[in-house]
mmCIF file of the N, C-alpha and C atoms, coordinates in Angstrom:
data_MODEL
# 
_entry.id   MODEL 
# 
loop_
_atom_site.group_PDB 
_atom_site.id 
_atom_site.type_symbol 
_atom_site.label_atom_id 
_atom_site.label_alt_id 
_atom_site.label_comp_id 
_atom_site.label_asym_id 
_atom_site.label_entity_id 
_atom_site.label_seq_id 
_atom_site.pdbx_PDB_ins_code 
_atom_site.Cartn_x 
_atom_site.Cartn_y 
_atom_site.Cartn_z 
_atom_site.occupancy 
_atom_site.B_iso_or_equiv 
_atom_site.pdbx_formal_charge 
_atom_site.auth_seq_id 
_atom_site.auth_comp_id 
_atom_site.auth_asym_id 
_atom_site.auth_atom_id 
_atom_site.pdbx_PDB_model_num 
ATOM 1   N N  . UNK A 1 1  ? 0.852   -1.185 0.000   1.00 0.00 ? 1  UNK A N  1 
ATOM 2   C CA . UNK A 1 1  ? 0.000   0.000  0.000   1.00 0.00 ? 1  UNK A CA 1 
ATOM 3   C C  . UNK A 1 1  ? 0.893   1.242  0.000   1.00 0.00 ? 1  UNK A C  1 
ATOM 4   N N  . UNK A 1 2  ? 0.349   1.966  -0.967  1.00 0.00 ? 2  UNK A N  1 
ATOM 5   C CA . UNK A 1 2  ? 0.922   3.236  -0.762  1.00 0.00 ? 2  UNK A CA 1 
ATOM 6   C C  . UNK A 1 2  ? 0.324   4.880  -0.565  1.00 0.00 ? 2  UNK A C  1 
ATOM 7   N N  . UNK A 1 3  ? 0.691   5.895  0.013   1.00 0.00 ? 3  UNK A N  1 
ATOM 8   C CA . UNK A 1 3  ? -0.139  7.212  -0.108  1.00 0.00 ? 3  UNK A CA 1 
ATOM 9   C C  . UNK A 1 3  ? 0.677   7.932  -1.175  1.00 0.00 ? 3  UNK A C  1 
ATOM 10  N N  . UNK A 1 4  ? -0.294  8.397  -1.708  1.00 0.00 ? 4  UNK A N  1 
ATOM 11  C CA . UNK A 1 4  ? -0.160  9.551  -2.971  1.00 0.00 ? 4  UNK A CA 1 
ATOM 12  C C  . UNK A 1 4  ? 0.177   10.881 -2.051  1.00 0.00 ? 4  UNK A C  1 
ATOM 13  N N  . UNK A 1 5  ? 1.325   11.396 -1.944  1.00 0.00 ? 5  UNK A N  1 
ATOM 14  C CA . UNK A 1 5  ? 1.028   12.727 -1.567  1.00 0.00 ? 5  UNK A CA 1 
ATOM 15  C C  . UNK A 1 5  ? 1.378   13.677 -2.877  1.00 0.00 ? 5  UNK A C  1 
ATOM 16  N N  . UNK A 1 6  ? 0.433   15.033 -2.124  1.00 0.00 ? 6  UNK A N  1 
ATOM 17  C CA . UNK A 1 6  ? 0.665   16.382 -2.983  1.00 0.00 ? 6  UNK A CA 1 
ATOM 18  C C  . UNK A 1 6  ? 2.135   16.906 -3.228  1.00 0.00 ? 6  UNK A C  1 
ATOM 19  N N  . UNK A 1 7  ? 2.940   16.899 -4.264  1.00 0.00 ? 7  UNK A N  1 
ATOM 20  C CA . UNK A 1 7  ? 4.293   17.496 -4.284  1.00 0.00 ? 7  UNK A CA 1 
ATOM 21  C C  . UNK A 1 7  ? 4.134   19.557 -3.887  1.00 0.00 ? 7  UNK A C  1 
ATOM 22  N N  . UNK A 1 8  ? 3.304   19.995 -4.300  1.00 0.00 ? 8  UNK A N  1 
ATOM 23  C CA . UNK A 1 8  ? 2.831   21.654 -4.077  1.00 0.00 ? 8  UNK A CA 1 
ATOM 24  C C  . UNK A 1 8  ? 1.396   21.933 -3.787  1.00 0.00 ? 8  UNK A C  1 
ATOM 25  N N  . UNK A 1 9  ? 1.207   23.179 -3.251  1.00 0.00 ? 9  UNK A N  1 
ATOM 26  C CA . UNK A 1 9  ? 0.059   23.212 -2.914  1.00 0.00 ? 9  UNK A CA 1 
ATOM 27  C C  . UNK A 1 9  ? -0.992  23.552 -3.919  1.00 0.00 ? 9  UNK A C  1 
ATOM 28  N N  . UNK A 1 10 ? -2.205  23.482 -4.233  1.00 0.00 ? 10 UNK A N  1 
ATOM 29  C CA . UNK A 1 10 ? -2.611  23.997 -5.598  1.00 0.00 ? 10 UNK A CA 1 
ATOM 30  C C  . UNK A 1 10 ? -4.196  23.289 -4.977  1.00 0.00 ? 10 UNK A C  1 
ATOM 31  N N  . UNK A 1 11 ? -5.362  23.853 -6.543  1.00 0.00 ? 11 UNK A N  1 
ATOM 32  C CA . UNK A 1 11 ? -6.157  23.444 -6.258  1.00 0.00 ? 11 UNK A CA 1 
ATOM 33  C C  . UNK A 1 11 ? -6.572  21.856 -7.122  1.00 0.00 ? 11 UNK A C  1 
ATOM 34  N N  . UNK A 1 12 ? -7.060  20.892 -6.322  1.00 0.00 ? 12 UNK A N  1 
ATOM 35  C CA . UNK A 1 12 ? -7.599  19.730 -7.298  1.00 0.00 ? 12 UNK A CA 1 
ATOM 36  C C  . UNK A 1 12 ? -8.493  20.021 -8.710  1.00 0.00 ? 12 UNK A C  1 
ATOM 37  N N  . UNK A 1 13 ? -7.895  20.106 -9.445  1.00 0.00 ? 13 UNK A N  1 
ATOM 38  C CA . UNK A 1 13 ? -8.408  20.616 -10.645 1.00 0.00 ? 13 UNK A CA 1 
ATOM 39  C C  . UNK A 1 13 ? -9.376  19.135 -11.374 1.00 0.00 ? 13 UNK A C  1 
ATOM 40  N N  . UNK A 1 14 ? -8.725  18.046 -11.247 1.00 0.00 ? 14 UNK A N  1 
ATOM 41  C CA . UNK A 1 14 ? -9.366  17.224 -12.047 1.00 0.00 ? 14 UNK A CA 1 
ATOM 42  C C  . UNK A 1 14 ? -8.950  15.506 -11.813 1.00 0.00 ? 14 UNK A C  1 
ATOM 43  N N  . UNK A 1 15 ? -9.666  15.045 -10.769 1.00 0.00 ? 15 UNK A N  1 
ATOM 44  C CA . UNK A 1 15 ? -9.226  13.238 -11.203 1.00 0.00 ? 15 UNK A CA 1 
ATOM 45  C C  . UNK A 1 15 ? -9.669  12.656 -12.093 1.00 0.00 ? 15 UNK A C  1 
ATOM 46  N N  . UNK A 1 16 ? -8.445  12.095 -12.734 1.00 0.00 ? 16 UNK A N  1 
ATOM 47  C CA . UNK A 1 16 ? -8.510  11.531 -14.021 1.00 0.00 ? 16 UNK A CA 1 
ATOM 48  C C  . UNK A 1 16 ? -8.520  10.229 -13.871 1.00 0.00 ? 16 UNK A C  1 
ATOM 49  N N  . UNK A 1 17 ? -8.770  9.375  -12.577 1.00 0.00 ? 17 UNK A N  1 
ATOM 50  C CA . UNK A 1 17 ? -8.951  7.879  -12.204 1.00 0.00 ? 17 UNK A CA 1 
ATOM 51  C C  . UNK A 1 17 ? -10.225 7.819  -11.590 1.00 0.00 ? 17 UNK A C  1 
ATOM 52  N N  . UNK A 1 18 ? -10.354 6.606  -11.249 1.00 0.00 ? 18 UNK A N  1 
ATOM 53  C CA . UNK A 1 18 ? -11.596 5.566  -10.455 1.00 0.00 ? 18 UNK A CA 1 
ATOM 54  C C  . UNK A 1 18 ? -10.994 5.003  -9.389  1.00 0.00 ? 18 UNK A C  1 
ATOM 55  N N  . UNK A 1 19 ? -11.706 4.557  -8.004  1.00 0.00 ? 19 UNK A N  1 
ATOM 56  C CA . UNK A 1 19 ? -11.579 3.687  -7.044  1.00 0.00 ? 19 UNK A CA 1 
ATOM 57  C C  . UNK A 1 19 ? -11.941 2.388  -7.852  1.00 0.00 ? 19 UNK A C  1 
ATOM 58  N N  . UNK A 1 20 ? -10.973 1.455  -7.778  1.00 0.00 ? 20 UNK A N  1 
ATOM 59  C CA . UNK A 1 20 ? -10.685 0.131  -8.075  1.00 0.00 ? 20 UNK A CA 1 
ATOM 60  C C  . UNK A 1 20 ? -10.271 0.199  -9.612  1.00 0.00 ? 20 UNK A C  1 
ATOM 61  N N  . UNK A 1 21 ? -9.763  1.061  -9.982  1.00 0.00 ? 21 UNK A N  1 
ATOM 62  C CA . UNK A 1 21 ? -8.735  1.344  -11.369 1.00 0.00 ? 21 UNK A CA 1 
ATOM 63  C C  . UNK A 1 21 ? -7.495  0.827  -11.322 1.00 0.00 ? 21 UNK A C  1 
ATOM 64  N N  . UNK A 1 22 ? -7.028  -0.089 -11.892 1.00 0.00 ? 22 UNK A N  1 
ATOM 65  C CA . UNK A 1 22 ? -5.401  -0.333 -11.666 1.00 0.00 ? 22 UNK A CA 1 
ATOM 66  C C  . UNK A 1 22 ? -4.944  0.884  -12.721 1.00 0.00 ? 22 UNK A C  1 
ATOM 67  N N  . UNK A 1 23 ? -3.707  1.178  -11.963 1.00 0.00 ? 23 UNK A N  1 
ATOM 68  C CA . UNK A 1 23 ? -2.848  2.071  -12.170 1.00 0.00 ? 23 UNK A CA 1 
ATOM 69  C C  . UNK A 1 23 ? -1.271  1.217  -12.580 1.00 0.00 ? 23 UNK A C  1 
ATOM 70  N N  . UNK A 1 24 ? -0.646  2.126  -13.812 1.00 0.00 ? 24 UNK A N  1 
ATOM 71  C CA . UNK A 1 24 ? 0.910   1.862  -13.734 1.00 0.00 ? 24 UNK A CA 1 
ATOM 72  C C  . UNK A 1 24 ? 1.765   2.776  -13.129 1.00 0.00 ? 24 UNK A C  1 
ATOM 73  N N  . UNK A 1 25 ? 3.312   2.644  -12.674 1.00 0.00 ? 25 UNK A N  1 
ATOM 74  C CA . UNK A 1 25 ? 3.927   3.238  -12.243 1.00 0.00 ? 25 UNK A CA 1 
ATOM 75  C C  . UNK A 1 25 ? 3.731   4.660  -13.375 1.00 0.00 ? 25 UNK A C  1 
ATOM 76  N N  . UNK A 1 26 ? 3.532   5.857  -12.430 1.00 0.00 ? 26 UNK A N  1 
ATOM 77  C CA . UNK A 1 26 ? 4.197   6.808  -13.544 1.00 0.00 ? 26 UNK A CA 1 
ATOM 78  C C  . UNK A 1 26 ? 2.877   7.611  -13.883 1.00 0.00 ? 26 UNK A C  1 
ATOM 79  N N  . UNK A 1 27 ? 1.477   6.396  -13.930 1.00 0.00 ? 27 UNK A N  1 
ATOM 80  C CA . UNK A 1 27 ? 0.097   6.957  -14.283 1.00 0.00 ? 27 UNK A CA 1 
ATOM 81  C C  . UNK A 1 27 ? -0.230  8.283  -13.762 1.00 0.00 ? 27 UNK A C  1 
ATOM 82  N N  . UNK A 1 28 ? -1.110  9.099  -14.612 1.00 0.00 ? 28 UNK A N  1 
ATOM 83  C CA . UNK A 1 28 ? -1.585  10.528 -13.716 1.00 0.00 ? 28 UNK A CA 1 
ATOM 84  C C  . UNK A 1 28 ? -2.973  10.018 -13.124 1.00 0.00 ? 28 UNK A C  1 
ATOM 85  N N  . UNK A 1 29 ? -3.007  10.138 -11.757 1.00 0.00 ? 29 UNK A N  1 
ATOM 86  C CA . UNK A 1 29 ? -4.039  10.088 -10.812 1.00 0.00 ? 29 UNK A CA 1 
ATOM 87  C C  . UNK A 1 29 ? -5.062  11.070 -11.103 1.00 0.00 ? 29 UNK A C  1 
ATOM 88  N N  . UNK A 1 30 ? -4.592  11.965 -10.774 1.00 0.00 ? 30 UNK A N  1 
ATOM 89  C CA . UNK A 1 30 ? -5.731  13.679 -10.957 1.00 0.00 ? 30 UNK A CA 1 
ATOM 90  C C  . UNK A 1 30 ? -4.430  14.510 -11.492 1.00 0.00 ? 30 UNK A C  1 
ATOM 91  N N  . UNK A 1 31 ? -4.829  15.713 -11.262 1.00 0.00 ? 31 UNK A N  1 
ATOM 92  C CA . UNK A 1 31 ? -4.652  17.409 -11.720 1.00 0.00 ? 31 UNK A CA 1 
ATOM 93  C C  . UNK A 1 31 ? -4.623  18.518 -11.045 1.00 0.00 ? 31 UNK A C  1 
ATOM 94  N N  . UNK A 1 32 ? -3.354  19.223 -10.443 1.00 0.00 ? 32 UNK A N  1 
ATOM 95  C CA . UNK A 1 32 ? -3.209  19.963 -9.686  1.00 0.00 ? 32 UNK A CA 1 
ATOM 96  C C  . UNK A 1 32 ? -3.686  21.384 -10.373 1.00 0.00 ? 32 UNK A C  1 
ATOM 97  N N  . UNK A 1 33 ? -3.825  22.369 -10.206 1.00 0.00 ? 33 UNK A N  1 
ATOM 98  C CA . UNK A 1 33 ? -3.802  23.499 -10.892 1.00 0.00 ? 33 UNK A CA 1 
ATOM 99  C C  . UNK A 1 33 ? -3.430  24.643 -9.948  1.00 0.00 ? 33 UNK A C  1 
ATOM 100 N N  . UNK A 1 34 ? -2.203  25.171 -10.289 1.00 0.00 ? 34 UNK A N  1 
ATOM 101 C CA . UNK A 1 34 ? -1.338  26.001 -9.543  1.00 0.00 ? 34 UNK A CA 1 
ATOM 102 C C  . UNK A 1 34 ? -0.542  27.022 -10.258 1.00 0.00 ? 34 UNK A C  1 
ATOM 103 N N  . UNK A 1 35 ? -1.161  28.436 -9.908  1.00 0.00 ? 35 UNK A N  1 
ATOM 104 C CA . UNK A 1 35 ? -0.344  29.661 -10.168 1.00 0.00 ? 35 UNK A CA 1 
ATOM 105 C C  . UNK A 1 35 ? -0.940  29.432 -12.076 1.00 0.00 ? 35 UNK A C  1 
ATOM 106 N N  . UNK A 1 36 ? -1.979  29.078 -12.513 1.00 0.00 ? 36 UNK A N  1 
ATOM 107 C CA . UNK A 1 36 ? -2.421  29.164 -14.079 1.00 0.00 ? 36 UNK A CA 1 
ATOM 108 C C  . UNK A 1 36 ? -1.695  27.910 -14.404 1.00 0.00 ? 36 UNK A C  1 
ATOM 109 N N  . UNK A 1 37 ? -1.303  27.166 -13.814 1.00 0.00 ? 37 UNK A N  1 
ATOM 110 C CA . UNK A 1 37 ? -0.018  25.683 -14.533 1.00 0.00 ? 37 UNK A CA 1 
ATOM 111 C C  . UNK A 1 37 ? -0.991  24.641 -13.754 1.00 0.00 ? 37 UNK A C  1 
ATOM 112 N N  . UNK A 1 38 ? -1.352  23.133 -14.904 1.00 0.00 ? 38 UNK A N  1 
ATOM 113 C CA . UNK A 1 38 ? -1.690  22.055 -14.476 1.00 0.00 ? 38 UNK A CA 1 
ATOM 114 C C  . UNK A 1 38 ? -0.531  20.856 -14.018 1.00 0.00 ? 38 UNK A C  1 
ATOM 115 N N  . UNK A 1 39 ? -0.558  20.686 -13.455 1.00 0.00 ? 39 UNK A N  1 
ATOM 116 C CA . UNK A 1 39 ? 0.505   19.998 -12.743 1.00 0.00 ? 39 UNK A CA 1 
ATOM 117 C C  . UNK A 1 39 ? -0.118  18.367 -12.329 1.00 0.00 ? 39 UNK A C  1 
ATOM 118 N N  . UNK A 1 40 ? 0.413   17.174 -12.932 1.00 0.00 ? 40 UNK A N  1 
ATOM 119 C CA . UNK A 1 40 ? -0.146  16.212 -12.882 1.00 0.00 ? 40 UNK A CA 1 
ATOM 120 C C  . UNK A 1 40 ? 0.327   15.588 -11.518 1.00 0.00 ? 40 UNK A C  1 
ATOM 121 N N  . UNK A 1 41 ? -0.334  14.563 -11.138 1.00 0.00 ? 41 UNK A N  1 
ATOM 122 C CA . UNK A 1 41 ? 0.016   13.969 -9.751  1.00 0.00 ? 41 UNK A CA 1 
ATOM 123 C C  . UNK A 1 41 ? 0.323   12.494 -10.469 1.00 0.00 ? 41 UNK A C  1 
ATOM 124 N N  . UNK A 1 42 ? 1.241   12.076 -10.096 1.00 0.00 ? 42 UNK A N  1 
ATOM 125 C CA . UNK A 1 42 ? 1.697   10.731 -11.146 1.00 0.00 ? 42 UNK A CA 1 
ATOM 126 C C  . UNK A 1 42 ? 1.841   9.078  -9.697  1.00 0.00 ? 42 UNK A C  1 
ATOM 127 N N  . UNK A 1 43 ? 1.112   8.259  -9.839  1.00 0.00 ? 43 UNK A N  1 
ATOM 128 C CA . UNK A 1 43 ? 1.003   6.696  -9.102  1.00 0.00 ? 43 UNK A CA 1 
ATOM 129 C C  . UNK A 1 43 ? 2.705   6.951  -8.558  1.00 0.00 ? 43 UNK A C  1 
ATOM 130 N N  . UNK A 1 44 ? 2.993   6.495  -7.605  1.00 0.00 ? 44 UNK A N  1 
ATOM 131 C CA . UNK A 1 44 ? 4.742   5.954  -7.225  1.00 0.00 ? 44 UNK A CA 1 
ATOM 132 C C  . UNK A 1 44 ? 4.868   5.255  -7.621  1.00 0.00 ? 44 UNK A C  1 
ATOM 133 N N  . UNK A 1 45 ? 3.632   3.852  -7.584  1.00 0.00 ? 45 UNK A N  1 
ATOM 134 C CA . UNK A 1 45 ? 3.611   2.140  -8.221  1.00 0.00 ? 45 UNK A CA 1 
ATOM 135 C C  . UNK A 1 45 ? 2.761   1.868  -8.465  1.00 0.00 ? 45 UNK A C  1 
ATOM 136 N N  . UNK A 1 46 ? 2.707   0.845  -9.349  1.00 0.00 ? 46 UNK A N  1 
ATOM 137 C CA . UNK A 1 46 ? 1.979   -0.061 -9.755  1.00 0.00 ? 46 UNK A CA 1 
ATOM 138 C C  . UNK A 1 46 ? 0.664   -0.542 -8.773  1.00 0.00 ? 46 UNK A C  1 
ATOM 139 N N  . UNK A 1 47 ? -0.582  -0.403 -8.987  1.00 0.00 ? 47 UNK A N  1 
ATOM 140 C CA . UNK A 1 47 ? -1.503  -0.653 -8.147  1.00 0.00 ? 47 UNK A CA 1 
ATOM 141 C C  . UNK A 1 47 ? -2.887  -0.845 -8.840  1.00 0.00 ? 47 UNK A C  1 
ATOM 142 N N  . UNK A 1 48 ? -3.810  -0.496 -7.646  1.00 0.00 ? 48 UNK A N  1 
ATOM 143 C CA . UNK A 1 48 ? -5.243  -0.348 -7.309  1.00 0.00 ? 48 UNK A CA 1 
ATOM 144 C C  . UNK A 1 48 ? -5.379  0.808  -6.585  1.00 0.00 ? 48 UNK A C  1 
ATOM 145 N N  . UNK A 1 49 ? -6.389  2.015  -7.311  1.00 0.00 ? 49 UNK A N  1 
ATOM 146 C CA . UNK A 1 49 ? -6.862  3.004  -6.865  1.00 0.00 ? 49 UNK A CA 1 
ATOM 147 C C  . UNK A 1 49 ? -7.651  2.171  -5.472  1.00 0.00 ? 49 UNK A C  1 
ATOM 148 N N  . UNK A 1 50 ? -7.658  2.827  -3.913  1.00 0.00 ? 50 UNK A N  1 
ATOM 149 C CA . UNK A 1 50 ? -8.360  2.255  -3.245  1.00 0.00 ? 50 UNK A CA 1 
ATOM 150 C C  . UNK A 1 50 ? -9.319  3.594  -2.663  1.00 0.00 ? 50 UNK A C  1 
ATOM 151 N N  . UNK A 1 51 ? -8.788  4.462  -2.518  1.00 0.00 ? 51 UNK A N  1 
ATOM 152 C CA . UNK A 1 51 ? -9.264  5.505  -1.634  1.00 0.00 ? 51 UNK A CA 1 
ATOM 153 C C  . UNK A 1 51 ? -8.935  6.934  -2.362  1.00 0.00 ? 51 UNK A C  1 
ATOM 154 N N  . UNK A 1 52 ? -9.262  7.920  -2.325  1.00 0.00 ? 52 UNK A N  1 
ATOM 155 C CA . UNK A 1 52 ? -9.050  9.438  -2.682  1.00 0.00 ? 52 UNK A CA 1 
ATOM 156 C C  . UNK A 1 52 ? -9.488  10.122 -1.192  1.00 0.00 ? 52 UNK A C  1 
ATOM 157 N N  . UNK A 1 53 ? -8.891  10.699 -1.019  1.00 0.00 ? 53 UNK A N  1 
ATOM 158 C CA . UNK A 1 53 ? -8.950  11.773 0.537   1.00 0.00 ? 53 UNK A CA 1 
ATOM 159 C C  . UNK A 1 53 ? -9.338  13.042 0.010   1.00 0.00 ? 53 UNK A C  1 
ATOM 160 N N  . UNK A 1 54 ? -9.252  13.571 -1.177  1.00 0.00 ? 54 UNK A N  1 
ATOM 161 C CA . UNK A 1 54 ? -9.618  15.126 -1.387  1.00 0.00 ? 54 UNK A CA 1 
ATOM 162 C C  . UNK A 1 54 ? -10.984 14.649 -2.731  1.00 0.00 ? 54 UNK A C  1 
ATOM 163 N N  . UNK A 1 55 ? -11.384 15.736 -3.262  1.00 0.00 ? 55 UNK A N  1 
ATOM 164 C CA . UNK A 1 55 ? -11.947 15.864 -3.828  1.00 0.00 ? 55 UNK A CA 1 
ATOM 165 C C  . UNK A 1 55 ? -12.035 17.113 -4.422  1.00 0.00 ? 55 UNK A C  1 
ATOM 166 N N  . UNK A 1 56 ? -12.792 16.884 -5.904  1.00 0.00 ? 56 UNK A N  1 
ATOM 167 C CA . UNK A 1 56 ? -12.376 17.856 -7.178  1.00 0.00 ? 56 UNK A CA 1 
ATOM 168 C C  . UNK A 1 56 ? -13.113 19.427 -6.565  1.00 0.00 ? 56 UNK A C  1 
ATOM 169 N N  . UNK A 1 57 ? -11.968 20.439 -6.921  1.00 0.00 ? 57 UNK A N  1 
ATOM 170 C CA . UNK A 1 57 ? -12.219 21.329 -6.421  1.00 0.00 ? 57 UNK A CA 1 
ATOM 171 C C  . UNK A 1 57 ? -11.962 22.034 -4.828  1.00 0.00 ? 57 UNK A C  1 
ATOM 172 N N  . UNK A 1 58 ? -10.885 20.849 -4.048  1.00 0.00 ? 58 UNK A N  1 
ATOM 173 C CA . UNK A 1 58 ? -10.256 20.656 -2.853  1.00 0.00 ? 58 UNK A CA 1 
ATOM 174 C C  . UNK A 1 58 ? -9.065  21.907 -2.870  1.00 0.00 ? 58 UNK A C  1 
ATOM 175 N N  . UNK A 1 59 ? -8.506  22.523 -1.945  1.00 0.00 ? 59 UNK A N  1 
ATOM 176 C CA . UNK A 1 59 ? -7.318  22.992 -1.966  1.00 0.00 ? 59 UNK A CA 1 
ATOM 177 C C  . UNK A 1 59 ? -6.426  22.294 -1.255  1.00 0.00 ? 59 UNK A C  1 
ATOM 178 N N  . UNK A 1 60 ? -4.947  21.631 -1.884  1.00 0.00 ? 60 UNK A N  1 
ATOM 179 C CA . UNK A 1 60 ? -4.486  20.490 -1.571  1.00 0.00 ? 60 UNK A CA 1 
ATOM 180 C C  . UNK A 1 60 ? -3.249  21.114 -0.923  1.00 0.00 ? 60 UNK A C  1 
ATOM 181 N N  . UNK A 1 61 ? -2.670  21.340 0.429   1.00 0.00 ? 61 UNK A N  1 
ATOM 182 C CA . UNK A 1 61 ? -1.601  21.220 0.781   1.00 0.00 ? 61 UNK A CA 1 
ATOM 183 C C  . UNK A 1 61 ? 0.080   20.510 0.596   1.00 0.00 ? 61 UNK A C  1 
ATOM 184 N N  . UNK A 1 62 ? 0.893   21.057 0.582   1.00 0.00 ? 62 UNK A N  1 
ATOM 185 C CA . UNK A 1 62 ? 2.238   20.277 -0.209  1.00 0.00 ? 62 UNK A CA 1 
ATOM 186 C C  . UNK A 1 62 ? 2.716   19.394 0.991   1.00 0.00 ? 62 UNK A C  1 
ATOM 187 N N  . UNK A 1 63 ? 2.645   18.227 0.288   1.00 0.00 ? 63 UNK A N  1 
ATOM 188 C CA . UNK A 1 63 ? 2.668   16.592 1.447   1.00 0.00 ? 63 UNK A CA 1 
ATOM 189 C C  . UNK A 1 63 ? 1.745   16.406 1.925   1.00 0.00 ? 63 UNK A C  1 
ATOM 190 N N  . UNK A 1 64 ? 0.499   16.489 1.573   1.00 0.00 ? 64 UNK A N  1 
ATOM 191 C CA . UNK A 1 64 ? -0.643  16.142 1.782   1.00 0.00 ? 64 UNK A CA 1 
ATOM 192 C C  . UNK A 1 64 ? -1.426  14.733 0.796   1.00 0.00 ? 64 UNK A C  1 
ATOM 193 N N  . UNK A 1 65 ? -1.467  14.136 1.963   1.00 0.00 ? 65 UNK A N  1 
ATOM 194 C CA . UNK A 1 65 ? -2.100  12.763 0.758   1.00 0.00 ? 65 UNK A CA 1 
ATOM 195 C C  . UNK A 1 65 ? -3.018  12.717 0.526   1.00 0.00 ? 65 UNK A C  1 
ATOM 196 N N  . UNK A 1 66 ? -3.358  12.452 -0.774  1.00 0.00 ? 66 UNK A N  1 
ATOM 197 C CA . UNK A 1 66 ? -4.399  12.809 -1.950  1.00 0.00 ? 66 UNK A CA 1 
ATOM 198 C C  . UNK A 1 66 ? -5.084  11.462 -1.693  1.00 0.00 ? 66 UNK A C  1 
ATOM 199 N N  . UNK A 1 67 ? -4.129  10.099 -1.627  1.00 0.00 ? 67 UNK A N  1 
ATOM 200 C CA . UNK A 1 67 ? -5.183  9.247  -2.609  1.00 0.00 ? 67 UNK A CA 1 
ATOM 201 C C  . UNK A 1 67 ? -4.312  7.747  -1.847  1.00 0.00 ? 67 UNK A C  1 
ATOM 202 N N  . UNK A 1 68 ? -4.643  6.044  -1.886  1.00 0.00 ? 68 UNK A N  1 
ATOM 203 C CA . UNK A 1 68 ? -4.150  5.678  -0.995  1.00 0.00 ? 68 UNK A CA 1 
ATOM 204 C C  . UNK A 1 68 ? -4.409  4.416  -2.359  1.00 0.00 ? 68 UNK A C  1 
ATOM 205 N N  . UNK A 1 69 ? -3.195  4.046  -2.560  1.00 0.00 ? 69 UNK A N  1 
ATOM 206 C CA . UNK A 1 69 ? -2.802  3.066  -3.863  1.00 0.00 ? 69 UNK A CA 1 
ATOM 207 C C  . UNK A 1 69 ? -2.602  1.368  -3.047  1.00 0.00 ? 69 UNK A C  1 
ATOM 208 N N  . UNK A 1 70 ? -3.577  0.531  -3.552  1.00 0.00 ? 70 UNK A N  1 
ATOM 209 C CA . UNK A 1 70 ? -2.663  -0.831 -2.550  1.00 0.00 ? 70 UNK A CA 1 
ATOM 210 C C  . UNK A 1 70 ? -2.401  -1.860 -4.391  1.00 0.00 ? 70 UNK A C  1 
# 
């Protein structure tokens, strides 16, 4: 299992996954949107979407976990 955290702070602009989606290393989860720049949030590993903690339109703190990969 792993947590997705936020690399910057920004707003959740857009998840681009599902709970129970397998994911590849590298995949974009959602969509940060920060300072006019979309900024993708990318899987660490290989998984299963299990959980999302924010939601679209969230303001996401930097190291803040987004999303919880097993």
């Amino acid at each position: 299992m792993a947590e997705v955290k936020a690399e910057l702070v920004g707003n959740l602009w857009k998840i681009t996954t599902e709970v129970g989606q397998q994911v590849e290393e590298d995949d974009t989860i959602m969509i940060l949107e920060s300072m006019k720049m979309e900024i993708p949030v990318l899987a660490p590993l290989a998984g299963t979407i299990k959980e999302f903690l924010v939601k679209e339109g969230d303001v996401v703190q930097e190291g803040q976990t987004v999303c919880i990969i097993e």
